[in-house]
N, C-alpha and C positions, 0 to 999 in steps of 0.2 A: 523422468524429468525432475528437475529440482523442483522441491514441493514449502509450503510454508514460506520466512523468510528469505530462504533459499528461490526461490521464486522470487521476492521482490529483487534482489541481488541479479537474477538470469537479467528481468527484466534491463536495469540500470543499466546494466554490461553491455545488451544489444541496442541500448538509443547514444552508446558510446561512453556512459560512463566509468569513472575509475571508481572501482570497489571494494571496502572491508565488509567481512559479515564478523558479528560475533555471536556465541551462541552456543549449546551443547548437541552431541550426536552421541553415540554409545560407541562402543568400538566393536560392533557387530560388523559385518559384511557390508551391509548397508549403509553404516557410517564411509564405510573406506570408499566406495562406489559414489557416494552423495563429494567426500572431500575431495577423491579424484578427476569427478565430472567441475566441479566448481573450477577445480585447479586449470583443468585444459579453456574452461571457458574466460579465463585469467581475474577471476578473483579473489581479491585476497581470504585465507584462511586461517593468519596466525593466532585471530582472536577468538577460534573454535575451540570449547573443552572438551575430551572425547571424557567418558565414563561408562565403567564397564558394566555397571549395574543400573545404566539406563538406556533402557535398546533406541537405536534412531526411529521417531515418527517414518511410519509408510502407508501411505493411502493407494490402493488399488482398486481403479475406477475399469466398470465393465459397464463396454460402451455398445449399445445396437443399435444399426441404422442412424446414425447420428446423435444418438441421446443417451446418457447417462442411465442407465438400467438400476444399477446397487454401487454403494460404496465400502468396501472394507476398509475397516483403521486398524491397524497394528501401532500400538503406542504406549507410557508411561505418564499421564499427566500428574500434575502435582508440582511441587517447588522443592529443587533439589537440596542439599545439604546445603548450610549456608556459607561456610567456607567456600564453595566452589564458586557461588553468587558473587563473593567478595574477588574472587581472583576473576571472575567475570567482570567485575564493575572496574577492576586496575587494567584489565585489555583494555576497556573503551577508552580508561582516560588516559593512558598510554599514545592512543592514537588521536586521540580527539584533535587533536592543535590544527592535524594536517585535511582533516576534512573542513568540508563545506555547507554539510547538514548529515543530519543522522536519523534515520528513520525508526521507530519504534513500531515492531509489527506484534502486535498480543493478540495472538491466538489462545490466551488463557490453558493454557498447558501447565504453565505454573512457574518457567522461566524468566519472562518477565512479570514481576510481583513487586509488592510496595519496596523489598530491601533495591531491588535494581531500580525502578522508577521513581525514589526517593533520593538514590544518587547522582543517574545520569542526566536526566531532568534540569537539575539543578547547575549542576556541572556543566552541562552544554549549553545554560543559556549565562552563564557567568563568562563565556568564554564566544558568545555573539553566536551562536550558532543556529542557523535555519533546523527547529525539533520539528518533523510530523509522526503524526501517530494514526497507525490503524487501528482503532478500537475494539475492546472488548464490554459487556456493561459492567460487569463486577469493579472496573478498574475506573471508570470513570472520574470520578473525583482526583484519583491521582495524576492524571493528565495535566492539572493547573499550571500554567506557564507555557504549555508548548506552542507554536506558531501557527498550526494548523492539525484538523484532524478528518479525515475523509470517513465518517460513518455509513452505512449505509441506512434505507429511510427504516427500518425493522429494529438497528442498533440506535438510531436516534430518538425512536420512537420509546423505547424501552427504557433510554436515558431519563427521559422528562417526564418516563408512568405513563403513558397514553399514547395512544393509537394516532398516527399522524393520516389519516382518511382523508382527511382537504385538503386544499391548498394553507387555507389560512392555518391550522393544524400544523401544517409543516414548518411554515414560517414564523409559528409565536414559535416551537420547537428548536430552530435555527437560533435564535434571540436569547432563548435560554442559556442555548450552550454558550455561545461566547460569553453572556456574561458569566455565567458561574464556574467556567473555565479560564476564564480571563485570556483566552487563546485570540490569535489576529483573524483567523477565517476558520470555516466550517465546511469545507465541501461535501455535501449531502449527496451521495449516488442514489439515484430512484430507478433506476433496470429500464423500460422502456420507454418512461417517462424525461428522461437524460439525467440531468446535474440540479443542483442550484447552488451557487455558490452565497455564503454571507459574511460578510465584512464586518471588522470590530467600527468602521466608521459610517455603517451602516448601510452601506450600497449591498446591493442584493441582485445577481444576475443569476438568470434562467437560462440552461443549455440543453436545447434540445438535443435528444439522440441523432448517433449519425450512424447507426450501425445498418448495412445494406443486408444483410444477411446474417441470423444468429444459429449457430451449431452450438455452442459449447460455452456456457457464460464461466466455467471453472480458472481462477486465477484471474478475473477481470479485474476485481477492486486491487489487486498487485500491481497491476500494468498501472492503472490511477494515481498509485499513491506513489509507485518508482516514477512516472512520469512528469508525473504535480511538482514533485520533490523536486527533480532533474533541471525542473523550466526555472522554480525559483533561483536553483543554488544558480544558472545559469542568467541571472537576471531580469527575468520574467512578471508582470504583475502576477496578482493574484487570479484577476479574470483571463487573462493571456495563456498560464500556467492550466488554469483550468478544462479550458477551450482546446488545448494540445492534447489536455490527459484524457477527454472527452474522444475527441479523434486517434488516440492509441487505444482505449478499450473500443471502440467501434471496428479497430481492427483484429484483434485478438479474439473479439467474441464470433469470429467468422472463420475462424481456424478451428479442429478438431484438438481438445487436448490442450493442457496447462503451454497456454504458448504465450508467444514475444512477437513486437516489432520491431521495426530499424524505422533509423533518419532514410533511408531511402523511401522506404513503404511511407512513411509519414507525410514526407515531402512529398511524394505521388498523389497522396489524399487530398490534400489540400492545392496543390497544382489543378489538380481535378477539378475541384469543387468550383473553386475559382474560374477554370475555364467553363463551365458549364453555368455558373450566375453569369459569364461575358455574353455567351450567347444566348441565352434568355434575356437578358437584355438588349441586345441586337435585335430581335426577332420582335420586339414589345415597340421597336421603334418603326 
Protein backbone atom coordinates (compact mmCIF):
# COMPACT_ATOMS: atom_id res chain seq x y z
CA UNK A 1 0.00 0.00 0.00
CA UNK A 2 1.02 3.51 -0.53
CA UNK A 3 3.01 4.44 2.75
CA UNK A 4 3.96 8.01 4.01
CA UNK A 5 2.81 10.97 2.04
CA UNK A 6 1.70 8.64 -0.49
CA UNK A 7 -0.86 7.61 2.03
CA UNK A 8 -2.08 11.12 2.57
CA UNK A 9 -2.57 11.29 -1.35
CA UNK A 10 -4.45 7.37 -1.25
CA UNK A 11 -6.50 8.96 1.25
CA UNK A 12 -7.65 12.36 -0.62
CA UNK A 13 -8.12 10.25 -3.87
CA UNK A 14 -10.78 7.86 -2.12
CA UNK A 15 -13.13 10.86 -0.30
CA UNK A 16 -12.93 12.10 -4.18
CA UNK A 17 -10.38 14.27 -4.20
CA UNK A 18 -8.19 15.64 -7.11
CA UNK A 19 -4.37 15.09 -6.40
CA UNK A 20 -0.68 16.15 -6.90
CA UNK A 21 2.04 14.65 -4.73
CA UNK A 22 5.48 15.95 -4.87
CA UNK A 23 8.30 14.26 -3.32
CA UNK A 24 11.37 11.85 -3.99
CA UNK A 25 11.47 7.75 -4.42
CA UNK A 26 14.66 6.19 -5.67
CA UNK A 27 14.36 4.47 -8.82
CA UNK A 28 14.65 1.02 -7.29
CA UNK A 29 11.83 -1.41 -7.99
CA UNK A 30 9.90 -0.11 -5.38
CA UNK A 31 9.92 3.27 -6.63
CA UNK A 32 8.38 2.09 -10.01
CA UNK A 33 5.71 -0.19 -8.03
CA UNK A 34 4.75 2.97 -5.44
CA UNK A 35 4.67 5.50 -9.01
CA UNK A 36 2.63 2.76 -10.88
CA UNK A 37 0.10 1.89 -7.97
CA UNK A 38 -0.37 6.04 -7.44
CA UNK A 39 -0.73 6.31 -11.34
CA UNK A 40 -3.79 3.52 -11.58
CA UNK A 41 -5.15 5.03 -8.35
CA UNK A 42 -5.26 8.62 -10.72
CA UNK A 43 -2.87 10.72 -8.87
CA UNK A 44 -0.89 13.05 -10.03
CA UNK A 45 2.94 12.14 -10.21
CA UNK A 46 4.77 14.77 -12.22
CA UNK A 47 6.10 16.45 -9.32
CA UNK A 48 7.92 13.06 -8.15
CA UNK A 49 11.96 13.20 -8.32
CA UNK A 50 13.13 9.62 -8.67
CA UNK A 51 17.14 9.43 -7.54
CA UNK A 52 19.06 6.61 -8.03
CA UNK A 53 21.14 6.81 -4.89
CA UNK A 54 18.13 7.15 -2.69
CA UNK A 55 16.30 3.93 -2.31
CA UNK A 56 12.37 4.49 -1.85
CA UNK A 57 11.24 4.35 1.97
CA UNK A 58 9.39 0.68 2.67
CA UNK A 59 7.96 -0.40 5.88
CA UNK A 60 6.89 -3.88 6.20
CA UNK A 61 4.50 -4.52 8.94
CA UNK A 62 3.93 -8.27 10.29
CA UNK A 63 0.77 -8.47 11.47
CA UNK A 64 -0.77 -11.37 14.09
CA UNK A 65 -4.13 -12.04 14.97
CA UNK A 66 -5.04 -8.44 14.38
CA UNK A 67 -2.07 -6.60 15.94
CA UNK A 68 1.06 -5.33 14.72
CA UNK A 69 3.87 -7.80 16.00
CA UNK A 70 7.38 -5.88 14.54
CA UNK A 71 7.96 -3.22 12.06
CA UNK A 72 10.77 -3.21 9.55
CA UNK A 73 12.15 0.19 7.75
CA UNK A 74 14.16 -0.06 4.81
CA UNK A 75 14.97 3.64 4.23
CA UNK A 76 17.64 6.53 3.60
CA UNK A 77 16.76 9.54 5.88
CA UNK A 78 18.48 12.72 5.75
CA UNK A 79 18.08 15.80 3.22
CA UNK A 80 19.00 15.15 -0.21
CA UNK A 81 21.43 17.35 -2.31
CA UNK A 82 20.12 20.55 -2.55
CA UNK A 83 19.88 21.10 -6.15
CA UNK A 84 17.33 18.51 -6.14
CA UNK A 85 15.38 20.36 -3.18
CA UNK A 86 15.49 23.41 -5.37
CA UNK A 87 13.97 21.54 -8.63
CA UNK A 88 11.58 20.15 -5.80
CA UNK A 89 10.54 23.53 -4.52
CA UNK A 90 9.89 24.83 -8.67
CA UNK A 91 7.37 21.40 -9.06
CA UNK A 92 5.38 22.85 -6.17
CA UNK A 93 5.30 26.41 -7.43
CA UNK A 94 4.77 25.16 -10.90
CA UNK A 95 1.56 23.81 -9.80
CA UNK A 96 0.56 25.72 -6.90
CA UNK A 97 -1.92 28.32 -8.78
CA UNK A 98 -4.27 25.21 -9.62
CA UNK A 99 -4.64 23.85 -6.27
CA UNK A 100 -6.85 24.55 -3.34
CA UNK A 101 -4.52 23.60 -0.40
CA UNK A 102 -1.36 21.88 -0.02
CA UNK A 103 -0.66 19.62 2.59
CA UNK A 104 2.85 19.39 4.29
CA UNK A 105 3.38 15.73 5.56
CA UNK A 106 7.23 15.61 7.64
CA UNK A 107 7.97 12.55 8.54
CA UNK A 108 11.57 14.12 9.11
CA UNK A 109 13.37 11.93 6.61
CA UNK A 110 14.94 14.90 5.75
CA UNK A 111 12.96 15.87 2.61
CA UNK A 112 11.09 18.20 3.89
CA UNK A 113 13.63 20.54 5.77
CA UNK A 114 14.03 24.31 6.46
CA UNK A 115 15.36 24.85 2.32
CA UNK A 116 11.65 23.33 1.24
CA UNK A 117 9.60 24.88 4.32
CA UNK A 118 11.16 28.24 3.93
CA UNK A 119 9.91 28.20 0.41
CA UNK A 120 6.71 26.69 0.11
CA UNK A 121 5.37 28.02 3.13
CA UNK A 122 5.75 31.30 2.16
CA UNK A 123 4.72 30.76 -1.37
CA UNK A 124 1.47 29.26 -0.58
CA UNK A 125 0.31 31.71 1.65
CA UNK A 126 1.29 34.65 -0.80
CA UNK A 127 -0.88 33.07 -3.07
CA UNK A 128 -4.26 32.42 -0.33
CA UNK A 129 -3.70 29.03 -0.11
CA UNK A 130 -5.28 26.58 2.65
CA UNK A 131 -1.26 25.10 4.34
CA UNK A 132 -1.71 22.17 6.79
CA UNK A 133 1.02 20.40 8.12
CA UNK A 134 1.58 17.14 9.91
CA UNK A 135 4.21 17.62 12.29
CA UNK A 136 7.39 16.72 13.12
CA UNK A 137 9.15 18.37 16.49
CA UNK A 138 12.58 19.18 15.01
CA UNK A 139 10.66 21.36 12.47
CA UNK A 140 8.29 23.12 14.50
CA UNK A 141 9.24 26.66 14.46
CA UNK A 142 9.25 26.36 10.74
CA UNK A 143 5.73 25.80 10.51
CA UNK A 144 4.83 29.82 11.21
CA UNK A 145 2.09 30.88 9.01
CA UNK A 146 0.46 27.69 8.10
CA UNK A 147 -3.39 27.55 8.57
CA UNK A 148 -3.63 24.52 10.48
CA UNK A 149 -1.46 21.55 12.05
CA UNK A 150 -2.87 18.18 13.29
CA UNK A 151 -0.14 17.03 16.09
CA UNK A 152 -0.78 14.27 17.83
CA UNK A 153 -1.05 14.72 21.99
CA UNK A 154 3.06 13.00 22.25
CA UNK A 155 4.10 15.63 19.17
CA UNK A 156 2.36 18.35 20.90
CA UNK A 157 3.47 17.70 24.00
CA UNK A 158 7.26 17.56 22.96
CA UNK A 159 6.44 20.84 21.30
CA UNK A 160 5.90 23.07 24.45
CA UNK A 161 8.77 20.47 26.75
CA UNK A 162 6.24 18.85 28.87
CA UNK A 163 4.02 16.12 29.31
CA UNK A 164 0.32 17.11 28.35
CA UNK A 165 -1.18 14.42 31.50
CA UNK A 166 -4.26 16.74 32.07
CA UNK A 167 -6.74 18.31 30.48
CA UNK A 168 -5.60 21.65 31.59
CA UNK A 169 -1.87 20.52 30.32
CA UNK A 170 -3.34 20.02 26.96
CA UNK A 171 -5.01 23.10 26.75
CA UNK A 172 -2.43 25.77 27.93
CA UNK A 173 -0.29 23.39 25.19
CA UNK A 174 -2.94 24.07 22.36
CA UNK A 175 -2.75 28.09 23.27
CA UNK A 176 0.86 27.84 22.96
CA UNK A 177 0.98 26.59 19.55
CA UNK A 178 -1.23 28.91 17.98
CA UNK A 179 0.26 31.58 19.36
CA UNK A 180 3.88 30.95 18.63
CA UNK A 181 2.98 29.53 15.27
CA UNK A 182 0.78 32.23 14.61
CA UNK A 183 -1.36 29.24 12.68
CA UNK A 184 -5.56 29.51 12.48
CA UNK A 185 -6.21 25.99 14.41
CA UNK A 186 -4.42 23.26 15.98
CA UNK A 187 -6.15 19.98 15.84
CA UNK A 188 -4.77 17.80 18.62
CA UNK A 189 -5.55 13.91 17.86
CA UNK A 190 -5.45 12.12 21.46
CA UNK A 191 -6.16 8.08 20.15
CA UNK A 192 -9.01 7.03 22.40
CA UNK A 193 -9.59 10.07 23.95
CA UNK A 194 -10.89 11.80 20.32
CA UNK A 195 -9.88 15.28 19.12
CA UNK A 196 -9.80 18.66 20.43
CA UNK A 197 -9.80 21.22 18.28
CA UNK A 198 -8.32 25.10 18.99
CA UNK A 199 -9.00 28.16 17.32
CA UNK A 200 -6.75 31.22 16.81
CA UNK A 201 -10.25 33.18 18.01
CA UNK A 202 -10.19 31.15 20.89
CA UNK A 203 -13.16 28.62 20.64
CA UNK A 204 -11.96 25.38 21.72
CA UNK A 205 -14.23 22.16 20.86
CA UNK A 206 -13.96 18.64 22.21
CA UNK A 207 -14.44 15.47 19.85
CA UNK A 208 -15.18 12.64 21.27
CA UNK A 209 -14.05 9.17 19.51
CA UNK A 210 -16.36 7.46 17.36
CA UNK A 211 -14.43 4.60 16.63
CA UNK A 212 -16.70 1.19 17.14
CA UNK A 213 -13.90 -1.10 16.83
CA UNK A 214 -10.07 -0.65 16.76
CA UNK A 215 -7.78 -3.26 14.72
CA UNK A 216 -5.12 -1.24 13.20
CA UNK A 217 -4.48 2.58 14.27
CA UNK A 218 -1.45 2.64 11.23
CA UNK A 219 -2.04 5.67 8.85
CA UNK A 220 -4.83 7.14 11.04
CA UNK A 221 -3.31 10.68 11.63
CA UNK A 222 -3.16 10.48 7.31
CA UNK A 223 -6.84 9.94 7.00
CA UNK A 224 -7.13 13.25 9.62
CA UNK A 225 -5.12 15.43 7.98
CA UNK A 226 -6.23 14.34 4.07
CA UNK A 227 -9.75 14.58 5.48
CA UNK A 228 -9.49 17.97 7.65
CA UNK A 229 -7.72 19.29 4.64
CA UNK A 230 -10.44 18.04 2.09
CA UNK A 231 -13.49 19.53 4.38
CA UNK A 232 -11.63 22.95 4.49
CA UNK A 233 -10.59 23.38 0.80
CA UNK A 234 -14.30 22.12 0.41
CA UNK A 235 -15.72 24.95 2.48
CA UNK A 236 -15.98 23.54 5.79
CA UNK A 237 -15.54 25.42 9.24
CA UNK A 238 -12.87 24.37 11.29
CA UNK A 239 -15.05 22.49 13.83
CA UNK A 240 -17.21 20.99 10.90
CA UNK A 241 -13.80 19.80 8.98
CA UNK A 242 -12.92 18.45 12.29
CA UNK A 243 -15.92 16.44 13.30
CA UNK A 244 -15.70 14.63 9.37
CA UNK A 245 -11.84 13.94 9.95
CA UNK A 246 -12.77 12.51 13.43
CA UNK A 247 -15.44 10.17 11.72
CA UNK A 248 -12.99 9.00 8.77
CA UNK A 249 -10.29 7.96 11.22
CA UNK A 250 -13.02 6.13 13.31
CA UNK A 251 -13.33 4.40 10.10
CA UNK A 252 -10.05 3.51 9.01
CA UNK A 253 -8.91 2.48 12.46
CA UNK A 254 -11.30 -0.62 12.05
CA UNK A 255 -9.90 -1.81 8.88
CA UNK A 256 -6.68 -4.12 8.97
CA UNK A 257 -3.70 -2.33 7.29
CA UNK A 258 -2.66 1.42 6.04
CA UNK A 259 -6.45 1.90 4.83
CA UNK A 260 -8.94 4.64 3.28
CA UNK A 261 -12.53 5.68 3.27
CA UNK A 262 -15.13 6.93 0.83
CA UNK A 263 -18.04 9.59 0.71
CA UNK A 264 -20.15 6.41 0.76
CA UNK A 265 -18.73 4.71 3.94
CA UNK A 266 -18.70 8.25 5.50
CA UNK A 267 -22.06 9.15 4.61
CA UNK A 268 -23.25 5.68 6.11
CA UNK A 269 -21.55 6.78 9.47
CA UNK A 270 -23.06 9.55 10.02
CA UNK A 271 -26.64 8.58 8.41
CA UNK A 272 -26.15 6.02 11.19
CA UNK A 273 -25.59 7.94 13.85
CA UNK A 274 -28.21 10.24 13.15
CA UNK A 275 -30.67 7.50 12.89
CA UNK A 276 -29.85 6.05 15.97
CA UNK A 277 -29.88 9.74 18.19
CA UNK A 278 -33.77 9.62 16.19
CA UNK A 279 -34.59 6.80 17.95
CA UNK A 280 -33.26 7.34 21.18
CA UNK A 281 -35.05 10.14 21.20
CA UNK A 282 -38.28 8.54 20.33
CA UNK A 283 -37.94 6.01 22.97
CA UNK A 284 -37.04 8.94 25.73
CA UNK A 285 -40.47 10.39 24.87
Amino acid sequence: MPGGAANVANNLRALGGLVEIAGIVGTDRWGRMLLDDLTRRRVGISAVLREASRPTTVKTRVIAHHQQVVRVDREQAGAPPAPMLSRLIDGIRARLKSVDAVIIEDYGKGVVNRQVLEAVIPMARAQGKIITVDPKIEHFELYEGVTAMTPNRAEAGSAVGRELDTEAAMVEAGADLLNRLRCEGVLMTLGEDGMCLFERSGQRTRIPTVAQEVFDVAGAGDTVIATFTLALAGGASMPEAAVIANHAAGIVVGKLGVAVTSQQELLARFNGRAASRKSRTRGAR
